[in-house]
C-alpha positions in Angstrom: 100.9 52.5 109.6 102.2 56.0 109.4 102.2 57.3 105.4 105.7 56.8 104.6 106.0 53.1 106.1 102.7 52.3 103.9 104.7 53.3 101.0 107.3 51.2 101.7 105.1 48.3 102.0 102.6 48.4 99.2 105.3 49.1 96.1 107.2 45.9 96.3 103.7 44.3 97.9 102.2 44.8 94.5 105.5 42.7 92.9 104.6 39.5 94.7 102.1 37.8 92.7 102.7 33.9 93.7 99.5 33.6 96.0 101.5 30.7 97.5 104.0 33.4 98.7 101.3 35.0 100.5 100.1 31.6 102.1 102.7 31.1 103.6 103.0 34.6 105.3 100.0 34.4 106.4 101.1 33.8 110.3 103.6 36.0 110.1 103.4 39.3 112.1 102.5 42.1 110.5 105.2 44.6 111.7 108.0 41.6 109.3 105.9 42.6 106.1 108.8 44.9 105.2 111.5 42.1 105.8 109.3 39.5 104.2 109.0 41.4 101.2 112.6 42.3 101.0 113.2 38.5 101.2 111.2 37.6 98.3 112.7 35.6 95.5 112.5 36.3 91.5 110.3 33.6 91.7 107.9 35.1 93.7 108.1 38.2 91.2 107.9 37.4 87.6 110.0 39.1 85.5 107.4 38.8 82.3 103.8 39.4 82.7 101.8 40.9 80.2 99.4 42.1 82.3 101.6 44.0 85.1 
């Protein structure tokens, strides 16, 4: 993953905090990470966490 495309990634990686999201990505391929992630609902972000 070149340095700019890792950036892209991990920012809104580190949003998705449902570990069920995450389950059910698991077979995806990684090269959809970036579409996956763009996908993600508001439910797979919180929008109040005390701890983010």
């Amino acid at each position: 993953m070149a340095g700019g495309q890792g950036a892209q990634v991990l920012g809104p990686a580190r949003t998705v905090t449902r570990a069920g999201w995450w389950i059910d990505q698991r077979s995806s391929e990684p090269e959809d990470l970036t579409e996956l992630l763009r996908a993600a609902t508001g439910a797979d972000r919180p929008t109040e966490n005390p701890f983010f």
